[in-house]
N, C-alpha and C positions, 0 to 999 in steps of 0.2 A: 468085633474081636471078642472072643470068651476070653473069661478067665484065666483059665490053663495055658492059652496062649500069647495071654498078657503078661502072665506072669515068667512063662520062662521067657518070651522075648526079655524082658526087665532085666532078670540076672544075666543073660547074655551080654548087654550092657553094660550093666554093672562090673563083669568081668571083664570084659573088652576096659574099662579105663581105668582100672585097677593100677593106681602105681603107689607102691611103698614107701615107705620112709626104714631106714635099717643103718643103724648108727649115726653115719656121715654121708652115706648116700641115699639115691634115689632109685626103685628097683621096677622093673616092671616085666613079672614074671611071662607073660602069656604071650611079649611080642622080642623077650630076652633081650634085652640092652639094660642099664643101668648108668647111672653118673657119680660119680664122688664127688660133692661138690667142693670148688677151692675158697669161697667168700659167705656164701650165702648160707642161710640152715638148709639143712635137707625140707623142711614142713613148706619153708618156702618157695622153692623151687617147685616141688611138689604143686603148690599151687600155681606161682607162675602159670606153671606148663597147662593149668586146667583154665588159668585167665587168657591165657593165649590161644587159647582150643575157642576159647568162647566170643575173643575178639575177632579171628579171622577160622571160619568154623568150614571144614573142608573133612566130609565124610572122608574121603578114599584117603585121605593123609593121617598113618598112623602117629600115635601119640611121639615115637621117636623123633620126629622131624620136629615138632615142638618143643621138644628134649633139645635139641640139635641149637634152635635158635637162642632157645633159654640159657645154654649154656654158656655161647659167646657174651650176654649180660655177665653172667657169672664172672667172667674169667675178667673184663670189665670192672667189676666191683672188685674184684680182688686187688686192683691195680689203684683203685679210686674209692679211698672213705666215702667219702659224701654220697656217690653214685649205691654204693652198699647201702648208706643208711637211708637211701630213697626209697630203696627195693624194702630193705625190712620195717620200714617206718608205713609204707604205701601199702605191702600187704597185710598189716597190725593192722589196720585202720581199714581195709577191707573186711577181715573177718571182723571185726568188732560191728561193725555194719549188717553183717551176713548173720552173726549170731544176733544183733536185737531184731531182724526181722522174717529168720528161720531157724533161730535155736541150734544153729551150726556155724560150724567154720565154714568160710567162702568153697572152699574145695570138695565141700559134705553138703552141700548144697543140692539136691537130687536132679531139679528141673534146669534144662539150661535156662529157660525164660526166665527163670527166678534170679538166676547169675547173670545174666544180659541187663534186667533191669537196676541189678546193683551197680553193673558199670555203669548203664548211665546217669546213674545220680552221681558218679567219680568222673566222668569224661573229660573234665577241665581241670582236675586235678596233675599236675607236674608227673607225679608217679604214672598214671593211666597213659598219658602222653608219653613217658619216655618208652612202655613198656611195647605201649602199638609201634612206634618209629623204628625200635627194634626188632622188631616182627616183620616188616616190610622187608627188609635184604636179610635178617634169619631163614627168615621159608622162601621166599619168590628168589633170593639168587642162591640156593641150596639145587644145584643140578641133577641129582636125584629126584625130585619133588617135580624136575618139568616134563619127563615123561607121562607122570601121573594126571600132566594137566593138559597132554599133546602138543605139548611143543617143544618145538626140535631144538631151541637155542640161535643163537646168534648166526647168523644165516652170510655176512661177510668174509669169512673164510671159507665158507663153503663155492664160493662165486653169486651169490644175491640171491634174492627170491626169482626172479625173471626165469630162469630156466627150471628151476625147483619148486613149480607149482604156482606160480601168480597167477595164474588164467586158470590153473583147475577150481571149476566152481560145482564140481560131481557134490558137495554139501548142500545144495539145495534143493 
């Protein structure tokens, strides 16, 4: 690859996960949606949504759908001190991490590799745990997200798979 073409690939990226921080919410200009958050700081969230990118990492899924998961924590801590002060306690202690071993906050962190390996020195940590278990029904049961992954959903109201393709094996 030249240069020219590494480099605007780069800022293509870089704007592709461009999300804001803008008072009390969280903005992201380029794919328009935004959240106001109800518990959390916006910085937080913000990151969140970049930890959650990095824990279950799914090119075709734009940042929204992570937005989308992150929020139902939100609304969660809002209702729950303690679960709040996991989230803001867990990502303080994230970036503190991220700044002594990239001079950044965890979500300025440029390389995913670089943010992959800080979770895994966090993976047994309560906060890293609660945040993937929420990730599992945020994105995988978010119905929007299963066309993206081809599939049709729950197939008993339709009449089973048996007639709706069990023997099509045209994929091989």
């Amino acid at each position: 690859m030249h240069r020219r073409a590494f480099l605007a690939a780069s800022a293509t990226a870089a704007a592709a996960t461009a999300i804001l921080v803008s008072g009390g919410a969280i903005l992201c200009p380029r794919e328009a949606w935004g959240y106001e958050t109800k518990a959390l700081a916006p910085d937080t969230m913000r990151s969140l949504i970049r930890v959650s990118r990095d824990i279950y990492p799914h090119d075709r899924l734009a940042d929204r759908f992570y937005a989308v998961a992150m929020k139902a924590q939100d609304e969660k801590a809002a209702a729950d001190a303690a679960l709040k002060d996991l989230y803001e306690s867990g990502m303080a202690k994230l970036d503190r991490l991220a700044k002594a071993k990239h001079d950044a906050p965890y979500a300025e962190v440029g390389w995913e590799a670089d943010r992959v390996r800080l979770l895994h020195e966090i993976e047994a940590d309560p906060f890293f745990q609660t945040v993937r278990g929420g990730l599992v029904t945020g994105i995988y049961n978010n119905q929007e997200v299963w066309p993206l992954f081809g599939y049709e959903g729950e197939s008993a109201a339709k009449g089973g798979y048996i007639d709706r393709g069990f023997n099509d094996i045209e994929w091989l």
